[in-house]
C-alpha positions, 0 to 999 in steps of 0.5 A: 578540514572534516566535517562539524560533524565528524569529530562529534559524539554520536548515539547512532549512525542517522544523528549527523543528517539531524534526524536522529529523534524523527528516525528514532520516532518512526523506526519505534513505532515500525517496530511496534507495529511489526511486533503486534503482528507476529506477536500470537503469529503461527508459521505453520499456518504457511504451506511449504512452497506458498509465499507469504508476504507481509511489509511496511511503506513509511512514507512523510505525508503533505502535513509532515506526518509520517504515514505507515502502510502495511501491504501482503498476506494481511492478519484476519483476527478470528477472536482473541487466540487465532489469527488466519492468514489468507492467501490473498494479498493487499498490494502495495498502493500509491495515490497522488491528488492533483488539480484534475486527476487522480494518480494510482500506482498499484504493486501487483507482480507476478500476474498477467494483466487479463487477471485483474479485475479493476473497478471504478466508482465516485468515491473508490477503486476496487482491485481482484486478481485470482490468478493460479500464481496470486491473489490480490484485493484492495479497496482504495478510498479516493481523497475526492470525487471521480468520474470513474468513465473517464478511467484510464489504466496500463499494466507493465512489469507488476505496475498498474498505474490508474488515472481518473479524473476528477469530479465536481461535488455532483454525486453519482454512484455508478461503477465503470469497469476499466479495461486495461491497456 
C-alpha cells in the first residue's frame, strides 16, 4: 500500500511534508537575502590564503516566525559603490530566555580560550577574539535584564557556551569580565 502521498503530482520534493509554501516562502527570501549580498561584491578584496566566511541560520522563532541571521566576514558599506570586508568575523549565536537564566551558545572555532575576551553587562554581552588565526566581534542584545557577576562561561571544541542569571527590573550598568572555565 503506498503512501496519499506517493501517487500524488507534485511542484517539488518538500511538497509531500506539506510545507511546500513555508519552505518556498522562506528558501525566497534566503535568496534574497544572499543575492543583496554579493550583488556589488568584489572577490578580489580576499587575500589569497584569508578565509572568508559569509552564511545564514533559519531558524522558527516562539511566534512562529521564522527568524534569518547572518554570521562571518559581514559587509561594511562605504557609500553606495564600495562594500569592505573585514577580517573580523561575527560568529554565529544562540540565545535561549528561561525562567532564571539566560543561555548563550557562541560559534568561535579556531581560537584558544585565552583569546577571547568576554564582557557582561544588565542588558548585553560583548565578545573579542584577536587571535593571529582569527578575529571575532558580536555584541549581543539580552531579551532581559542580567546580573552580569553572577556569569558563568566554558570553552570547548570553538563552543562558548554563556550563562547568566537573571535580573529583576532594578537597573545597573556595571560591566563584569568573565573568566572563562
Amino acid at each position: 500500500m503506498n503512501p496519499y502521498w506517493y501517487n500524488r503530482k507534485r511542484r517539488d520534493p518538500f511538497d509531500f511534508f506539506g510545507i511546500d509554501d513555508e519552505f518556498e516562502h522562506m528558501f525566497r527570501k534566503t535568496e534574497r537575502i544572499f543575492e543583496s549580498t554579493f550583488k556589488d561584491f568584489n572577490f578580489e578584496q580576499v587575500e589569497p590564503g584569508k578565509l572568508f566566511v559569509h552564511g545564514f541560520n533559519v531558524s522558527i522563532g516562539p511566534n512562529g516566525k521564522t527568524k534569518i541571521k547572518e554570521f562571518g566576514n559581514n559587509p561594511k558599506k562605504i557609500d553606495e559603490r564600495k562594500t569592505v570586508y573585514y577580517d573580523e568575523r561575527e560568529p554565529l549565536t544562540d540565545v535561549i530566555e528561561c525562567d532564571h537564566d539566560i543561555f548563550v551558545t557562541v560559534e568561535i572555532q579556531g581560537v584558544e580560550k585565552y583569546d577571547v575576551n568576554l564582557n557582561v553587562t544588565e542588558f548585553s554581552i560583548d565578545i573579542n577574539v584577536n587571535s593571529p588565526n582569527r578575529k571575532y566581534h558580536k555584541k549581543i542584545d539580552l531579551p532581559c535584564a542580567v546580573i552580569p557577576n553572577k556569569s558563568k562561561a566554558t570553552y570547548k571544541n570553538g563552543i562558548l557556551d554563556i550563562a547568566i542569571e537573571r535580573k529583576d527590573k532594578k537597573r545597573d550598568n556595571k560591566s563584569y569580565r568573565v573568566i572563562i572555565d
